[in-house]
C-alpha positions in Angstrom: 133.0 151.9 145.8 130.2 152.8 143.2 129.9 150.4 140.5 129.9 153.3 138.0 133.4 154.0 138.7 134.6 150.7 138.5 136.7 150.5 135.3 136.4 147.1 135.1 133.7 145.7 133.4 131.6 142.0 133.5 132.0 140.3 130.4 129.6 137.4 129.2 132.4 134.9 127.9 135.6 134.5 128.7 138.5 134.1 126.1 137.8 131.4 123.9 141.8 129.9 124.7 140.8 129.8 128.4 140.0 126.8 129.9 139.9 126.5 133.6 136.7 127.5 135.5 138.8 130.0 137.8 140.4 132.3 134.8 136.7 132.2 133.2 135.0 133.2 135.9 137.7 135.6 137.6 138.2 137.6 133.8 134.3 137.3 133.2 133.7 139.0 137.0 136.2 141.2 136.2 139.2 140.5 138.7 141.9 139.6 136.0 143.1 140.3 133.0 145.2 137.4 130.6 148.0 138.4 129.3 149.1 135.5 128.3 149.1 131.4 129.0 149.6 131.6 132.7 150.0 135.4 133.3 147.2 137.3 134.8 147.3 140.8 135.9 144.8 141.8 138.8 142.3 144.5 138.3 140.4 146.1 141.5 138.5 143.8 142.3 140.7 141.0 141.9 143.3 142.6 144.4 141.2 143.6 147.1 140.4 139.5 147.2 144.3 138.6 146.9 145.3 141.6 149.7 142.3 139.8 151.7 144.1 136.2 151.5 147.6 137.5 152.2 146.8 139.6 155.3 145.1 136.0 156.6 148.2 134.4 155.8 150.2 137.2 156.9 148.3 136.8 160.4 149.0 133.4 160.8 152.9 133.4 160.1 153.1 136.2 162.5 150.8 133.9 164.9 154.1 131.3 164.8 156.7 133.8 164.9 157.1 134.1 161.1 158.7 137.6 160.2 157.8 139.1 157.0 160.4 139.9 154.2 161.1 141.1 150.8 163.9 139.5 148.9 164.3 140.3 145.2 163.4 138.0 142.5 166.6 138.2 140.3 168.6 135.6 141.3 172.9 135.2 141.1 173.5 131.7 139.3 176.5 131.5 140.9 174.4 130.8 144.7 172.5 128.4 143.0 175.3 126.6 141.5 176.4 125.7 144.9 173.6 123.8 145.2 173.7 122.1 141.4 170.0 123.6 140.9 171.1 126.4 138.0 171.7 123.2 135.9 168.3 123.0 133.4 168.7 119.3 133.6 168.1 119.6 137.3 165.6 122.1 137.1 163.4 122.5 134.4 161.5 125.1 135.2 164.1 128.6 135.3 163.5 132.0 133.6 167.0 132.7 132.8 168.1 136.6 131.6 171.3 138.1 130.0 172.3 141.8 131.3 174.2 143.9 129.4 177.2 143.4 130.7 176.8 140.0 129.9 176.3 138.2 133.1 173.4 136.0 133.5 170.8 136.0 135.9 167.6 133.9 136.9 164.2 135.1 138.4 163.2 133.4 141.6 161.2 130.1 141.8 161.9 129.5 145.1 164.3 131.4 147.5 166.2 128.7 149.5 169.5 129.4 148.2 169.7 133.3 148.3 167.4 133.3 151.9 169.9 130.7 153.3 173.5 132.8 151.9 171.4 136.0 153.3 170.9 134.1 156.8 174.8 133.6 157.1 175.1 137.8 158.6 172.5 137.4 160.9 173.4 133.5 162.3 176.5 132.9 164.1 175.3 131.8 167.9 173.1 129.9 169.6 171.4 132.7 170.8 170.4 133.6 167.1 168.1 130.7 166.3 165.4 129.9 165.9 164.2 132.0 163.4 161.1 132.0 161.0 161.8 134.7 158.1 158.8 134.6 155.1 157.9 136.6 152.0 155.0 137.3 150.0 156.5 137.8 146.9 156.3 137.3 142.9 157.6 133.7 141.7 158.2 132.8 138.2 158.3 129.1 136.9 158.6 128.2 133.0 155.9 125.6 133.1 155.4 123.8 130.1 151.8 124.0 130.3 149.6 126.6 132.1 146.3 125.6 131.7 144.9 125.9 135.3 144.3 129.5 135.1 145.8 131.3 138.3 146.2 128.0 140.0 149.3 126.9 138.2 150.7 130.4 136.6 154.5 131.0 135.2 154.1 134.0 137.0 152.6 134.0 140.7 152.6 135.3 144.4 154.0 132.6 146.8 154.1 132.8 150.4 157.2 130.9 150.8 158.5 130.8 154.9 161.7 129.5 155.7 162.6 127.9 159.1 166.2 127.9 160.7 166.4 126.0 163.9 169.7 124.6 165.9 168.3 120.7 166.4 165.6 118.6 164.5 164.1 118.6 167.5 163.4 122.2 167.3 162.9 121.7 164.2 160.0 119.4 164.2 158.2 121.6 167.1 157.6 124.6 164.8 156.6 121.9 161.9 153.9 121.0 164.0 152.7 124.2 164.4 153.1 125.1 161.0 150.3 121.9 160.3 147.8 124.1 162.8 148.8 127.5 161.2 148.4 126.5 157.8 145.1 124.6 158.9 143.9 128.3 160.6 144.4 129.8 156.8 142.2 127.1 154.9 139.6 127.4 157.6 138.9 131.0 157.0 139.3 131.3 153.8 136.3 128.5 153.4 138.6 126.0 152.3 138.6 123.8 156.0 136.0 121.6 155.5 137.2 120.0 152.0 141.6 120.1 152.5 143.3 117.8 154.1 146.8 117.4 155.8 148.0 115.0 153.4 151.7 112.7 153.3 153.9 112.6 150.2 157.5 112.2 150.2 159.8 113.4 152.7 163.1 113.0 150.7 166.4 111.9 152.3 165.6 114.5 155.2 162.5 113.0 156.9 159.8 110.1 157.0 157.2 112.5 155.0 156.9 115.9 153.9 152.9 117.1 154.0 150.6 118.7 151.7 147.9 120.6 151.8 145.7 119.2 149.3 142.0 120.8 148.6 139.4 118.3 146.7 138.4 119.2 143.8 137.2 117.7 140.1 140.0 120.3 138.7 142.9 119.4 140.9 145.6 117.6 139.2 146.4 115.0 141.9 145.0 112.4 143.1 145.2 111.3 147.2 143.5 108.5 149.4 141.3 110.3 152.2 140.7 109.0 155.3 137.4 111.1 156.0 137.1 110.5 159.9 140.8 111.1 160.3 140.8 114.2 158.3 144.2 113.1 156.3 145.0 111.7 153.2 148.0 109.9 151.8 149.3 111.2 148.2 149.7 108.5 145.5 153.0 108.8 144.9 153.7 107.4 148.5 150.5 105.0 148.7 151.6 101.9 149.5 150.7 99.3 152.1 153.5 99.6 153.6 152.9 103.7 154.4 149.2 102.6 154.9 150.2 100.5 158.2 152.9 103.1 158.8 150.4 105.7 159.3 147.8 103.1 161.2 144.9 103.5 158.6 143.3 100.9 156.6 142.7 100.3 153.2 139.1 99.8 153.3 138.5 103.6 155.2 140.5 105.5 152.3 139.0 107.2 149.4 140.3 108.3 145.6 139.9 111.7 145.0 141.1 114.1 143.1 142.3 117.1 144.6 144.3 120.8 144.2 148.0 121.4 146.1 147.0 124.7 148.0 150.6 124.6 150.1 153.5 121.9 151.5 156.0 122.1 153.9 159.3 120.2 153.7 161.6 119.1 156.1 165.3 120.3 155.0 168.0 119.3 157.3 171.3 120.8 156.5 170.9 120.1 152.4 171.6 124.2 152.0 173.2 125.4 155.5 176.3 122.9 154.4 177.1 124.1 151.3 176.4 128.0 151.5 178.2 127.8 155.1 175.3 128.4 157.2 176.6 127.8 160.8 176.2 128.5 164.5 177.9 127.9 167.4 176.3 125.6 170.0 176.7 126.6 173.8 180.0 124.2 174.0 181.6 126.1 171.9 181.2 123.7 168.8 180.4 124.7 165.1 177.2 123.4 163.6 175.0 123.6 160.4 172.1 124.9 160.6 168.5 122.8 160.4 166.2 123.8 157.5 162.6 123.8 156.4 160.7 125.1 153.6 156.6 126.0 153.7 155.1 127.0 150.7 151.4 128.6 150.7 150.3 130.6 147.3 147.9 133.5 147.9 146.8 133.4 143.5 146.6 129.4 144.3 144.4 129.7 147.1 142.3 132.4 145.4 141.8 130.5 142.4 140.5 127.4 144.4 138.1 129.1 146.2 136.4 129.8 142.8 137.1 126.3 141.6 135.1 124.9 145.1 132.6 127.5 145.7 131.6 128.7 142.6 127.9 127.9 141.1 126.5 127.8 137.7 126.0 131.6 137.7 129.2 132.5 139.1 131.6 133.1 141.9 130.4 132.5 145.9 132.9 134.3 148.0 133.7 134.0 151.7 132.9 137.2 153.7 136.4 136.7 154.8 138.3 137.6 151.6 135.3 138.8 149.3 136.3 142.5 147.8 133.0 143.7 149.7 130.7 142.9 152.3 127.7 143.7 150.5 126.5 144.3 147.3 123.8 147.1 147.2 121.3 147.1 143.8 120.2 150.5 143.3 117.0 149.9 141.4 116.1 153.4 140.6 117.3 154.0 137.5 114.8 157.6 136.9 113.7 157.5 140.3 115.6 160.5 141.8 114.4 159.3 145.8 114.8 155.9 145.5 118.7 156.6 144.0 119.3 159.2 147.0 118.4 156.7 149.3 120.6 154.1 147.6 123.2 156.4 148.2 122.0 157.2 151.6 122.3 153.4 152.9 125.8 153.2 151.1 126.7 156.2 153.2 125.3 154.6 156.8 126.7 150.7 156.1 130.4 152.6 155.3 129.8 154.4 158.5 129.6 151.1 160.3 132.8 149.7 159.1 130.8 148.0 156.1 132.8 147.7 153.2 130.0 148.6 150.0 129.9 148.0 146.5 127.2 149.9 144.9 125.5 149.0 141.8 124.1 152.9 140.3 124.8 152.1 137.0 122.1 152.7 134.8 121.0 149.9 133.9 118.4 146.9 134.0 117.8 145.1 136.8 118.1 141.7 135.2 121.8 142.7 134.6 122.5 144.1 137.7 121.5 141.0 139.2 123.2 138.5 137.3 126.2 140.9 136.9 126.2 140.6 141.4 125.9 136.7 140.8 128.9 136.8 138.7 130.6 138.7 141.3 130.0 136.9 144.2 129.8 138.9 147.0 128.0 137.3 150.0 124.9 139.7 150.9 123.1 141.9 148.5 120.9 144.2 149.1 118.3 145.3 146.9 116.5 149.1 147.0 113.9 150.2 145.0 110.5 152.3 144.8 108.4 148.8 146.1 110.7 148.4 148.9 111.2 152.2 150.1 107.5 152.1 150.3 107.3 149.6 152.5 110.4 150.6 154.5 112.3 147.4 153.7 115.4 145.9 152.0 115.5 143.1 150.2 118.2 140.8 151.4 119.9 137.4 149.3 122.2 135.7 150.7 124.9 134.7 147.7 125.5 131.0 149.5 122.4 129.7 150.3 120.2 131.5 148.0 117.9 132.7 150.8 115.9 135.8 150.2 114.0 137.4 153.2 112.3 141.1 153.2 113.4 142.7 156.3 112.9 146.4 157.9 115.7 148.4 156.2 116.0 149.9 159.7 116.2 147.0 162.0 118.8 144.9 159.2 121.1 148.6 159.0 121.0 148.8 162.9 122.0 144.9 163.2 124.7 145.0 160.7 128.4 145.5 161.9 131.6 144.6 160.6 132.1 141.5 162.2 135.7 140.2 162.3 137.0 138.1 159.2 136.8 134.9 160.5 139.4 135.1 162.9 141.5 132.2 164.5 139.8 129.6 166.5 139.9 129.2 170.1 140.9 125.5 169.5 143.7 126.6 167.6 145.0 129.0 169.0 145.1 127.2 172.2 146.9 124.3 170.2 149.3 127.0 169.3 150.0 128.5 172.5 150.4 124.7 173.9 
């Protein structure tokens, strides 16, 4: 894409109402747009990131059997009823709507009800289950406050996967894997090295549910992190008692504050019972169906990456879900040879399988560089009169900072698309095991 045609434009301040580092930095860069507290739409950039961290997911569902579908977001009341969660007293959080005709309706915070009364015409034996159906899909939650930018929006895209197994036992074998899959996501989106597995309460269905919980001086919880163990333990659940439970010690846990990227729940039969979801075992006998619940958010996770990766002059993307590979800077603005060989190099590295934003705006270079700060994309590449001349490129590195001069040639040659950080070995091998 040429920068020139990009109707999106960088901005120098963000609202004065907005508050979190993400939304600032995400409207500033140009990837959103605020329409209100907690309601962003996504602009070009801004989607090719969220399409990036979806596919990811998307990849590692699939990777655990997870099939991929699309339920609608109005809800019937009358499902949810059955369940006693239309009630506002029991949750607080509905968009409720009146049709025409009177009846009333709700938009989806979480699809356990409808997926479950949906499962009853494809589960009757056995020989049905397991099964590991998922969406990536608009959610809507009337949060009281929506402060945290597109980490905590009352409208957002959830990843929500929902398990149906005939024994806990079956049950708790795809849990597990779940932990790795979930684990394969953080890892290449550049969130591995700072989220941990972490325990919080497993209701009246099992010992613990999990978390995945990312540190971060903006998250809004707080765990105890066992750094050498690589889990923490949530403080609603820290006790001495879980403490010894989980064989850690006191002394070797740490307070920090941290961001909910995604959780997984064990279920049991607390919606198979009452919408009727049953099967029958190979004896002949009816049974409920077991249940689980994984939640991952593709805005969530987007917005944390900025919150844990930006800098003071602006976002530091991944390669594996920036909206480009590399930035070029065309730095002749009435240079006529050095803009045709901009435009040349753009040409080559798309070629390759590079995906290229080029800067050909007219315009200074001290904007176009802070302007490609803002933006974040890994590698820039600058082109100009000095470095035509010499038959370089100069190449920055958005992470480190590095800046080397290198033979435009030998860098264009070298440069592939290299796979997006795909899964590990280790994992994989875990998975397969």
């Amino acid at each position: 894409m040429r920068q020139s045609s990009l109707f999106t434009k960088t901005r120098k301040e963000a609202p004065k109402d907005e508050v979190s580092k993400n939304a600032s930095l995400l409207i500033r860069g140009g990837f959103v747009h605020k329409e209100a507290a907690g309601v962003y739409s996504f602009l070009p950039l801004g989607l090719r990131v969220l399409e990036k961290i979806s596919n990811i997911i998307r990849e590692e569902m699939d990777a655990i059997g997870g099939q991929e579908i699309l339920m609608s977001s109005l809800q019937d009341k009358n499902i949810w009823e059955t369940t006693n969660r239309w009630d506002d007293s029991v949750v607080d959080v509905w968009f409720k709507t009146t049709l025409k005709s009177g009846a009333v309706m709700g938009l989806g915070f979480t699809h356990e009800e409808p997926l479950t009364r949906l499962m009853t015409n494809h589960i009757n034996s056995y020989k049905d289950l397991p099964v590991y159906p998922y969406q990536i899909q608009n959610k809507f939650r009337n949060e009281v406050r929506a402060k945290s930018g597109v980490m905590r929006g009352r409208e957002f895209i959830m990843k929500d996967l929902y398990s149906f197994s005939r024994t806990n036992e079956e049950h708790n074998e795809f849990y597990e894997k779940s932990k790795i899959a979930y684990m394969n996501v953080f890892d290449r989106v550049g969130l591995g090295g700072t989220t941990y597995i972490t325990f919080a309460s497993g209701g009246v269905f099992a010992k613990y549910s999990h978390e995945f919980q990312t540190i971060s001086d903006a998250g809004e919880d707080i765990i105890y992190v066992d750094e050498d163990k690589k889990i923490a333990i949530n403080e609603e659940v820290y006790t001495d008692k879980v403490i010894s439970d989980l064989g850690l010690s006191k002394e070797s846990l740490i307070e920090k504050k941290s961001i909910e990227v995604g959780n997984i729940f064990s279920l049991g039969t607390k919606f198979s019972e009452p919408l009727g979801l049953n099967y029958v075992d190979e004896d002949g006998k009816t049974k409920p169906v077991v249940m689980g619940s994984y939640g991952l958010g593709p805005t969530r996770v987007m917005g944390t990456i900025v919150e844990s990766l930006s800098d003071e002059k602006g976002i530091v993307w991944p390669k594996s879900v920036s909206p480009f590979d590399v930035h070029i800077i065309d730095l002749g603005n009435k240079n006529e040879e050095v803009k045709k060989h901009a435009e040349e190099v753009y040409q080559e590295l798309k070629s390759k399988g590079v995906s290229v934003l080029l800067d050909d705006r007219n315009t200074g270079a001290g904007e176009k560089f802070a302007d490609s700060d803002l933006i974040g994309i890994p590698t820039r590449i600058v082109i100009s009169e000095k470095t035509m001349q010499a038959g370089n490129v100069e190449v920055k590195y958005r992470s480190s900072g590095e800046t080397v001069m290198i033979s435009e040639r030998e860098y264009i040659d070298g440069l592939v698309a290299e796979p997006a950080n795909n899964l590990s070995a280790i994992n994989r091998n875990k998975l397969a095991g």
